[in-house]
The first five atom37 places (N, CA, C, CB, O) and aatype in JSON, in Angstrom:
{
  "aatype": [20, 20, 20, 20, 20, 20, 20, 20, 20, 20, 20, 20, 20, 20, 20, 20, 20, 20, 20, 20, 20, 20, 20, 20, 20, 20, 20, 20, 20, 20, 20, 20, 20, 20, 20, 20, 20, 20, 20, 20, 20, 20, 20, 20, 20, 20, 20, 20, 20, 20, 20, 20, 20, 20, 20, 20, 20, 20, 20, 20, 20, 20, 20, 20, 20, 20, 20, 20, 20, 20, 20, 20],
  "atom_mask": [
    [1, 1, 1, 1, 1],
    [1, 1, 1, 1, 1],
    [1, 1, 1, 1, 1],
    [1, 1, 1, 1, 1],
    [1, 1, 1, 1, 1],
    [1, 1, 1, 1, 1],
    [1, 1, 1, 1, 1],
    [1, 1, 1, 1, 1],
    [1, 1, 1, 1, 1],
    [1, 1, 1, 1, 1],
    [1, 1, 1, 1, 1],
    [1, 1, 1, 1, 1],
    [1, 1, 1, 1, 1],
    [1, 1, 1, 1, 1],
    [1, 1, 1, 1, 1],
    [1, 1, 1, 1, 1],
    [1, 1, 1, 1, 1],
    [1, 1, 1, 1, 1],
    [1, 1, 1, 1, 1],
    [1, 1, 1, 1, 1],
    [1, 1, 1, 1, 1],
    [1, 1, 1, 1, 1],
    [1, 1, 1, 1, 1],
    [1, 1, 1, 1, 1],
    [1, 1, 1, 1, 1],
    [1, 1, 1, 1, 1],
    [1, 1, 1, 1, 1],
    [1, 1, 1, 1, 1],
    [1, 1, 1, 1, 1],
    [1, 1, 1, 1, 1],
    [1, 1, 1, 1, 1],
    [1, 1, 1, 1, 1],
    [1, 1, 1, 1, 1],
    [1, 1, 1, 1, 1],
    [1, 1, 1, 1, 1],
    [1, 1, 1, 1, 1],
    [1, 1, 1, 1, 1],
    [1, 1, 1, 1, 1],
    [1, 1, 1, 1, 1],
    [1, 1, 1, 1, 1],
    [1, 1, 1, 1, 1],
    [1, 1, 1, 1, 1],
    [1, 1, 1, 1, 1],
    [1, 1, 1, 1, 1],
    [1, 1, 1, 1, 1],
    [1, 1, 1, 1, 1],
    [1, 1, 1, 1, 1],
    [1, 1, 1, 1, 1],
    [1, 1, 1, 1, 1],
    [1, 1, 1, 1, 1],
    [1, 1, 1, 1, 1],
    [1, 1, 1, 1, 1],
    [1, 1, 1, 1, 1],
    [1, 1, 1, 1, 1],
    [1, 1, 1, 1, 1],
    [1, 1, 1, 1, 1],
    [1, 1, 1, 1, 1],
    [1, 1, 1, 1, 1],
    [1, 1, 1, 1, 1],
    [1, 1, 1, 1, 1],
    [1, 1, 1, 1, 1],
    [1, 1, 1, 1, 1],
    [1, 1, 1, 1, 1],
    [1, 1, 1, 1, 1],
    [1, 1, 1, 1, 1],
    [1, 1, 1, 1, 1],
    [1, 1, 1, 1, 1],
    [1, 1, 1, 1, 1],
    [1, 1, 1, 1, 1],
    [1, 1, 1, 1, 1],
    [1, 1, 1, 1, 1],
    [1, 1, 1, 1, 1]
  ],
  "atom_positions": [
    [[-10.68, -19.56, -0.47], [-11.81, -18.92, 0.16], [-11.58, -17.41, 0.18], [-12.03, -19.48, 1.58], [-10.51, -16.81, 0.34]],
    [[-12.97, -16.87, -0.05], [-12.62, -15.05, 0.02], [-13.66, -14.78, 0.89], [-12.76, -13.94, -1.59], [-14.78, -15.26, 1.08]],
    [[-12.78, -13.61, 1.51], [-14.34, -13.0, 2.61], [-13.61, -11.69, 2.31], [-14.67, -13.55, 4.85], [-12.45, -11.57, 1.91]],
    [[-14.81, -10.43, 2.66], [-15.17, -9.26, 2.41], [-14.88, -8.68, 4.06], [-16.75, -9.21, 1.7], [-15.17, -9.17, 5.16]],
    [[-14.44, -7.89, 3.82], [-13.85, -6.84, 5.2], [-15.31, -5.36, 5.15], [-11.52, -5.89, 4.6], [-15.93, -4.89, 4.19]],
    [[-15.37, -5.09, 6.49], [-16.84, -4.22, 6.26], [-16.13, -3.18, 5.32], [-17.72, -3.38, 7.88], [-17.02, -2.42, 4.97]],
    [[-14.9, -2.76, 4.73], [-14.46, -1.62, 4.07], [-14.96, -1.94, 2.56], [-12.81, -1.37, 4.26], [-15.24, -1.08, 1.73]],
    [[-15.04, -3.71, 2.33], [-15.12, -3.97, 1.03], [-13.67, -4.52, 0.26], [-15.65, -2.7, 0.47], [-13.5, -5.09, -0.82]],
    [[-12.95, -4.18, 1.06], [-11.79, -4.68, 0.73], [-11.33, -6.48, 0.74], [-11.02, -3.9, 1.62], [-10.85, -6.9, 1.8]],
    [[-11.51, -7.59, -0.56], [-11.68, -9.0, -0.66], [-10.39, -9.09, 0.09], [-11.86, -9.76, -2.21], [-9.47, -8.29, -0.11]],
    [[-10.33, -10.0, 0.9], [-9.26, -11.34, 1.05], [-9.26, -12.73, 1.0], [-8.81, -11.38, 2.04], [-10.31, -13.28, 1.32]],
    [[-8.35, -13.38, 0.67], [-7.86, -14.57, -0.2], [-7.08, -15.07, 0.78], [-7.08, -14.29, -1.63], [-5.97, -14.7, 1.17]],
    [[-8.05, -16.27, 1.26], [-6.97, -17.5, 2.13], [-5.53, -17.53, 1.48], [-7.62, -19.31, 1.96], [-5.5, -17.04, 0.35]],
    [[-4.52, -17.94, 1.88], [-3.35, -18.39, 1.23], [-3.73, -19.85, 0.24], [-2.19, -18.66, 2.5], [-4.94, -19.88, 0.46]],
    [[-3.53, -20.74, -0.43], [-3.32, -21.07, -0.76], [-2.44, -22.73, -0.51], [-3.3, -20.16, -1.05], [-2.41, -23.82, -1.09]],
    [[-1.92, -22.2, 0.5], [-0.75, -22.98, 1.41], [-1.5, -24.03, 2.47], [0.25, -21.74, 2.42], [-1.35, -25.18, 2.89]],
    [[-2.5, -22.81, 2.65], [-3.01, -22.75, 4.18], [-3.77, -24.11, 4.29], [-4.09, -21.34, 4.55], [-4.58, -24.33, 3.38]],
    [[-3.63, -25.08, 5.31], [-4.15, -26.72, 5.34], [-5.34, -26.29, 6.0], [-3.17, -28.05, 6.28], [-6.26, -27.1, 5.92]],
    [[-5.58, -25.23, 6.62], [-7.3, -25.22, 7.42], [-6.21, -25.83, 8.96], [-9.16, -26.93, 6.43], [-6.93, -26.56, 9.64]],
    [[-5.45, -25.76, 9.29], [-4.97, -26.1, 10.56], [-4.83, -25.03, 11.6], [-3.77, -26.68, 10.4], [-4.14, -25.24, 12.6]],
    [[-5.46, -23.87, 11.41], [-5.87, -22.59, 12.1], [-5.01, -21.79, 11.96], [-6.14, -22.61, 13.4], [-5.24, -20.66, 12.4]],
    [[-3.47, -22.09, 11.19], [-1.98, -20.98, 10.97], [-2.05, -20.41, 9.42], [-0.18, -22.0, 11.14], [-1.21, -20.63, 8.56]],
    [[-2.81, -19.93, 9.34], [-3.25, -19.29, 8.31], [-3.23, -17.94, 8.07], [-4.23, -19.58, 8.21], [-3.53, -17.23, 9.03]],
    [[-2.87, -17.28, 6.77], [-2.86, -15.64, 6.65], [-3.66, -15.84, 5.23], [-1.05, -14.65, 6.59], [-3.75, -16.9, 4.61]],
    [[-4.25, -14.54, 4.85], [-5.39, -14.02, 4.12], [-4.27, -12.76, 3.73], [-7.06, -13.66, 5.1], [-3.38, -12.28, 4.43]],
    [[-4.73, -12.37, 2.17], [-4.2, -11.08, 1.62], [-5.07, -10.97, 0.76], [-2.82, -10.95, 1.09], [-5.9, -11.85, 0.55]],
    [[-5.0, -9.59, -0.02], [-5.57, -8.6, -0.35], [-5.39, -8.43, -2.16], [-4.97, -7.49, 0.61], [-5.1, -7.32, -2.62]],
    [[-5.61, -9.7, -3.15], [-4.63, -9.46, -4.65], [-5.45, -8.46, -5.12], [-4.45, -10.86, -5.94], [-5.04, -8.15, -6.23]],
    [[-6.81, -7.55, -4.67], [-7.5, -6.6, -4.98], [-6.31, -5.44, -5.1], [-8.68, -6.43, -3.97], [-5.82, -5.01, -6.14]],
    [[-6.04, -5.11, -3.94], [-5.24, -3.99, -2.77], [-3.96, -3.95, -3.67], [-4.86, -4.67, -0.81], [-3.61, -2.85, -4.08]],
    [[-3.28, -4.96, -3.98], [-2.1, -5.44, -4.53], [-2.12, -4.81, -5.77], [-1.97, -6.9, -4.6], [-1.26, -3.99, -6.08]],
    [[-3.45, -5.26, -6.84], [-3.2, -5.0, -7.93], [-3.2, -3.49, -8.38], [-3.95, -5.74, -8.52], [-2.65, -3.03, -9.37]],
    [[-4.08, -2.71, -7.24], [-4.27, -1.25, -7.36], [-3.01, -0.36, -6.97], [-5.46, -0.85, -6.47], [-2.56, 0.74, -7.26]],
    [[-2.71, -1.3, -6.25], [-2.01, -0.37, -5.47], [-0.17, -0.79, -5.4], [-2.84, -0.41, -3.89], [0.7, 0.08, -5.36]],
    [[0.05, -1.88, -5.39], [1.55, -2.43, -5.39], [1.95, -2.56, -4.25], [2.55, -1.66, -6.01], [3.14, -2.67, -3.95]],
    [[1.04, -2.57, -3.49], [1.33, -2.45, -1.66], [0.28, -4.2, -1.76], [0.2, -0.34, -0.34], [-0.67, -4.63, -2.42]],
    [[0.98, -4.59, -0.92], [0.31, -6.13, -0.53], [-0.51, -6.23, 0.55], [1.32, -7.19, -0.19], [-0.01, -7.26, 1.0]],
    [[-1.51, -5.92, 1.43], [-1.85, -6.46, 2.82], [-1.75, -7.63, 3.17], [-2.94, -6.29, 3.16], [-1.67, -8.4, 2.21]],
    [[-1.72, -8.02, 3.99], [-1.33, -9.72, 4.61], [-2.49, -9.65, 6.31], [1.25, -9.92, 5.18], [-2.48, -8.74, 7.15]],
    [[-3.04, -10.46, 6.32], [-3.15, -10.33, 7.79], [-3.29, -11.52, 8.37], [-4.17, -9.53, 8.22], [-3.5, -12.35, 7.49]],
    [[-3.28, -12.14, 9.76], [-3.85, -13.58, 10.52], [-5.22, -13.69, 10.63], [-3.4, -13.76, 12.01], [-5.81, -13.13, 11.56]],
    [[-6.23, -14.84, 9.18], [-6.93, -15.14, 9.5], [-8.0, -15.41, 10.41], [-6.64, -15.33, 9.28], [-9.19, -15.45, 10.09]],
    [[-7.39, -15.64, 11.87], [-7.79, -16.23, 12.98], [-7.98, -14.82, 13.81], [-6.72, -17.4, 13.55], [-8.23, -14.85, 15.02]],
    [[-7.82, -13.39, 12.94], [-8.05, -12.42, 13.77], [-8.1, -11.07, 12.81], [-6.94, -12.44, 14.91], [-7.19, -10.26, 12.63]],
    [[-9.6, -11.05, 12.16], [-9.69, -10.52, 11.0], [-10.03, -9.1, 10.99], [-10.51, -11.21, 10.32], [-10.19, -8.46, 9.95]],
    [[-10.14, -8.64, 12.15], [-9.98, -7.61, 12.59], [-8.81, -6.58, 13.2], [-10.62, -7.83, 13.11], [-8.72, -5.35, 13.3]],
    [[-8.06, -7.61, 13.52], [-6.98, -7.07, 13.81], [-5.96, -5.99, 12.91], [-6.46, -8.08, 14.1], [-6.57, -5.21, 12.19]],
    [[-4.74, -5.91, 12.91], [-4.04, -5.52, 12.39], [-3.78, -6.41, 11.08], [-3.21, -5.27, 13.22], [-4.03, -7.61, 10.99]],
    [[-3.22, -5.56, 10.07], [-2.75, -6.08, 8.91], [-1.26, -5.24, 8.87], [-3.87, -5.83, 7.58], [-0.84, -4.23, 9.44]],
    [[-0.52, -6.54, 7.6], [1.26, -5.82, 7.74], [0.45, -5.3, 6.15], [3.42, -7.27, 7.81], [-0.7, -5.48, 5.75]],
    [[1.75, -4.56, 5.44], [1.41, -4.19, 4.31], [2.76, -3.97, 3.5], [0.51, -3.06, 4.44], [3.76, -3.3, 3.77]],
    [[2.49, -4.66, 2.54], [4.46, -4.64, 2.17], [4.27, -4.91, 0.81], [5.75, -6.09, 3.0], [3.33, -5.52, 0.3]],
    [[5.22, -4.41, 0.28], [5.79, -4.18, -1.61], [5.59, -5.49, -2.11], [7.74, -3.74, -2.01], [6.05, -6.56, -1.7]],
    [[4.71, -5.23, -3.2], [4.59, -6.44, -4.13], [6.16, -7.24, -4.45], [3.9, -5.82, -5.66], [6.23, -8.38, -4.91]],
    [[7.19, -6.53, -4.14], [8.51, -6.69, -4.78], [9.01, -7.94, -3.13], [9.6, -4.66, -5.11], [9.56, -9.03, -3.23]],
    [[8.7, -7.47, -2.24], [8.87, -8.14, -1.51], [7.46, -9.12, -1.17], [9.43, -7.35, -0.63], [7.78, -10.16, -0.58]],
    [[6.72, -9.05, -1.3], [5.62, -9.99, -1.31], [6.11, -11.89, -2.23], [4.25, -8.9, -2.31], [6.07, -13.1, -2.02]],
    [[6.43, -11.08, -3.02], [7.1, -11.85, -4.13], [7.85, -12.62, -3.71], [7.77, -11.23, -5.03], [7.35, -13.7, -3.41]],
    [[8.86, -12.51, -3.56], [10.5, -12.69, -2.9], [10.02, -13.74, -1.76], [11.4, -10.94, -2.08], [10.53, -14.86, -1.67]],
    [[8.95, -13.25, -0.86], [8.39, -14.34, 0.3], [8.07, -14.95, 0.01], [7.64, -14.32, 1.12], [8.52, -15.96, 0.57]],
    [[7.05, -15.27, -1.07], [6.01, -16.0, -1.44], [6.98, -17.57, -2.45], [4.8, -14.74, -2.48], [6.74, -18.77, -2.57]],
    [[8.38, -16.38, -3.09], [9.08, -17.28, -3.68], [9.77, -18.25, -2.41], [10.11, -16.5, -4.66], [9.44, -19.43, -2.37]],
    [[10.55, -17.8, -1.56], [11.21, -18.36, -0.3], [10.46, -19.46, 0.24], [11.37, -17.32, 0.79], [10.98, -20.57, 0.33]],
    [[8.9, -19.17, 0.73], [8.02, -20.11, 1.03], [8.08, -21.73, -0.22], [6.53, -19.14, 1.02], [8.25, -22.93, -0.06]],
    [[7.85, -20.92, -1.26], [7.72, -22.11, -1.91], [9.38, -23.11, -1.95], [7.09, -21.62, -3.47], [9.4, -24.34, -1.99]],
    [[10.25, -22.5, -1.94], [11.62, -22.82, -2.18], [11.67, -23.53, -0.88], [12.72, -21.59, -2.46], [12.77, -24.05, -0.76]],
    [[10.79, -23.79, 0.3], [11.29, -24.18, 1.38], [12.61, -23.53, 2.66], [11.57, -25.22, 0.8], [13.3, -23.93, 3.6]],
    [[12.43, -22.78, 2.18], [13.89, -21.62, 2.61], [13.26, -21.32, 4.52], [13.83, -19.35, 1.14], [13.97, -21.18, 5.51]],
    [[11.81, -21.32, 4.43], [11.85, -20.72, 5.93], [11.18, -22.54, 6.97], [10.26, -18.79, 6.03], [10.26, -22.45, 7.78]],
    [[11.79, -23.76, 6.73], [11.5, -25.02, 7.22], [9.88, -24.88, 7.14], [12.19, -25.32, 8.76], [9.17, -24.12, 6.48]],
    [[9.54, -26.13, 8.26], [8.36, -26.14, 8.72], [8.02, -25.8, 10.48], [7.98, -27.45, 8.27], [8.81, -25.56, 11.4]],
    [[6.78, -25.88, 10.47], [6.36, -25.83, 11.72], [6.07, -26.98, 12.89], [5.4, -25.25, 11.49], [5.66, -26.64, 14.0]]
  ]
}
């Protein structure tokens, strides 16, 4: 799922995300321009966003899948 931020800036459900309300949304627009990742909590789309190196975006995204950080 993608939704539009009033800046225009797309975000992209995770992927991961079961629809069980623990969900984060990022930015592969933001990413691809820029090499900076946004990330933020779905459930508060206004809020704050983190913003971190594709290099480390990566590295998480690998860890997640590797099972490295358990479950919830």
């Amino acid at each position: 799922m993608t939704t539009e931020s009033p800046s225009g800036q797309q975000w992209v459900k995770s992927s991961y995300s079961d629809n069980g309300g623990s969900c984060v949304e990022w930015a592969p627009g933001t990413a691809t321009a820029t090499g900076i990742v946004p990330v933020r909590d779905s459930k508060n789309t206004t809020g704050p966003s983190l913003h971190v190196s594709a290099e480390v975006f990566s590295s998480f995204v690998a860890g997640v899948k590797a099972g490295e950080f358990g479950t919830v």
